[in-house]
C-alpha positions in Angstrom: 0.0 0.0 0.0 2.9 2.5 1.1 4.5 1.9 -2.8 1.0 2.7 -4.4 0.9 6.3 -2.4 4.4 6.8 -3.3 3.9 6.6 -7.3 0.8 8.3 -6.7 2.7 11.5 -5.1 5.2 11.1 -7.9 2.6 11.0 -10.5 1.0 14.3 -8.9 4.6 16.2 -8.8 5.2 15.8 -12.5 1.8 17.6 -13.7 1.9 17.7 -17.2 3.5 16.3 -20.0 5.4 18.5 -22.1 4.6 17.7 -26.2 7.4 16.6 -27.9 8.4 17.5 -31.5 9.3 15.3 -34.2 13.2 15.1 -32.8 12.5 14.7 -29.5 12.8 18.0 -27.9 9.9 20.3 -26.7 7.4 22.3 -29.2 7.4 25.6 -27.9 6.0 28.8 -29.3 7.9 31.9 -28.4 5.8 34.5 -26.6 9.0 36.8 -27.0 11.7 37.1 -29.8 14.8 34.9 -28.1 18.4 35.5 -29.6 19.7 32.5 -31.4 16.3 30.5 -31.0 13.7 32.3 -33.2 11.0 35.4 -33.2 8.2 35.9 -31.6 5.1 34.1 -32.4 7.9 30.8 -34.1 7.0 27.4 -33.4 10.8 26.1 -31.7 11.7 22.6 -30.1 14.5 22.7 -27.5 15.9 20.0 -25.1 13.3 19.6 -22.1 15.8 21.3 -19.4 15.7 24.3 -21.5 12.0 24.9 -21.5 11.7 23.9 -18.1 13.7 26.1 -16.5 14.1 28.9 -18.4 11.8 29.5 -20.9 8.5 28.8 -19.2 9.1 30.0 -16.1 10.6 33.3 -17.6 7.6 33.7 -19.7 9.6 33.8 -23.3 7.6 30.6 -24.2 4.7 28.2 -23.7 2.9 25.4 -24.8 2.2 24.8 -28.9 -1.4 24.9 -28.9 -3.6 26.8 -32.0 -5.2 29.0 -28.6 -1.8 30.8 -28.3 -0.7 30.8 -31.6 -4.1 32.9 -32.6 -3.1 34.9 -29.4 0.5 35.6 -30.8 -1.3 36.1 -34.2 -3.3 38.8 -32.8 -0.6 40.5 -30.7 1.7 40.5 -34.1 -1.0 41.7 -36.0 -1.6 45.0 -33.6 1.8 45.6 -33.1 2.3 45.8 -36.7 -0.5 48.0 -36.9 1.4 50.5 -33.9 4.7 50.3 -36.5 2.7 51.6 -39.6 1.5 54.5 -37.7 4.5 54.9 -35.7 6.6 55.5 -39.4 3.4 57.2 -40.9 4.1 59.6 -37.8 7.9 59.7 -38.5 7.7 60.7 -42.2 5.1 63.3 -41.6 7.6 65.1 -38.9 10.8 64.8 -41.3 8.2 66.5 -44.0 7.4 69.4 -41.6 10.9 69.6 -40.5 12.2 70.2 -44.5 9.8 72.9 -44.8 10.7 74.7 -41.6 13.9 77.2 -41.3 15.2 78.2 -38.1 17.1 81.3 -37.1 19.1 81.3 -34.3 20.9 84.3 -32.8 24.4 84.4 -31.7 27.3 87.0 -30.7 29.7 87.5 -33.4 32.5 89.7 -34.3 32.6 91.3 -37.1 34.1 89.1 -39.5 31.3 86.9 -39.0 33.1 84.4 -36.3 30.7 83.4 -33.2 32.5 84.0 -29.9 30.9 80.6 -29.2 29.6 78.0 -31.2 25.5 76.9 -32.5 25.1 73.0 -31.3 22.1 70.4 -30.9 20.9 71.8 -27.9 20.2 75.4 -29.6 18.6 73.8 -32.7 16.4 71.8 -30.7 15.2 74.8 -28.5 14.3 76.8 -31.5 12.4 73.6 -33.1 10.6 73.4 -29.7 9.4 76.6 -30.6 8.4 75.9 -34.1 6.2 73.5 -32.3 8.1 70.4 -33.3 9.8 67.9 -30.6 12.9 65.8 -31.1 15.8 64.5 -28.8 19.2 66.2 -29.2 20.6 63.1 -30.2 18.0 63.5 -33.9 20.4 66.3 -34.5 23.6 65.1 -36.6 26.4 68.0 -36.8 29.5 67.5 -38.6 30.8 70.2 -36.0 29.3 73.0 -34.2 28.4 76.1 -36.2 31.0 78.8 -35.6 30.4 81.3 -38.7 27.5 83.6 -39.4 25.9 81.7 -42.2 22.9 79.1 -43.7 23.5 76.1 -42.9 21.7 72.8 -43.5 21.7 70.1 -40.9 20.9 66.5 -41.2 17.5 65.2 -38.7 17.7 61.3 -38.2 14.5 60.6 -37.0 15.2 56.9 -36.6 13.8 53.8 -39.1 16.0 55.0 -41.5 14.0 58.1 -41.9 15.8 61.3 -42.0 15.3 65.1 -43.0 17.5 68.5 -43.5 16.5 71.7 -41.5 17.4 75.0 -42.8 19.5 76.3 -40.0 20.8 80.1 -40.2 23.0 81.8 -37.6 22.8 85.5 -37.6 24.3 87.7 -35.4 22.3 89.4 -32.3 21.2 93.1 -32.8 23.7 94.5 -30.7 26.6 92.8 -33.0 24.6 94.9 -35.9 25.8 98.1 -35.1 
């Protein structure tokens, strides 16, 4: 009687059977994209210790069944969705930023040389107040603007998306006189 509660308590601890794939590893599907194993929403087979102990209980994977894969489906589909608005969003800003010219005041000498220099910072405060928000890091210089001139400065908006803003430096009116 004491063996029959013993593989009874044993049968109980395993739960579950994992389903095996066609080489003998566990069929997974990725709930999240895993480097060197697959994407998200991929149907994977990995050694049973594997999904045991790391991928199930981290949450990257779970069972094969066509319940999840519709819910992966789904979850693709919207984020897919979120991408085509998100680069619909992105090309519309680099549009409004090629139109746009910004001036930007600085002390100079008379020769044209800025006692300082025009960076990212300065060209995003006067896009802030053409009503149009990026990071400083958008901004790509080749150098800092020193001279009293036009210049035209690449905007990398990310996604391979990038525009050029008309930039001119002009002295302040006190530099005028």
């Amino acid at each position: 009687m004491q063996v029959r509660n013993k593989r009874a308590r044993g049968a109980r601890r395993t739960g579950k059977r994992l389903p095996k794939g066609p080489n003998g590893g566990i069929q997974l599907l990725l709930v999240q994209s895993v480097d060197s194993l697959g994407k998200q929403g991929d149907v994977v087979e990995v050694k049973p210790g594997y999904a045991k102990n790391y991928l199930i209980p981290q949450g990257l994977a779970t069972i094969a069944t066509d319940y999840y894969r519709r819910v992966i489906e789904a979850h693709k589909a919207e984020l897919a969705e979120q991408q085509r608005q998100l680069l619909k969003d992105l090309h519309d800003l680099a549009a409004k930023i090629t139109e746009t010219t910004i001036t930007i005041a600085a002390n100079a000498n008379a020769d044209g040389q800025l006692y300082g220099s025009v960076g990212a910072d300065e060209i995003v405060h006067a896009l802030k107040s053409e009503g149009l928000h990026i990071g400083t890091d958008a901004v790509r210089l080749e150098g800092p603007l020193r001279e009293v001139a036009e210049y035209s400065v690449r905007i990398y908006l990310g996604h391979e998306i990038e525009s050029f803003l008309k930039v001119w430096v002009v002295p302040t009116a006190n530099n005028e006189e």
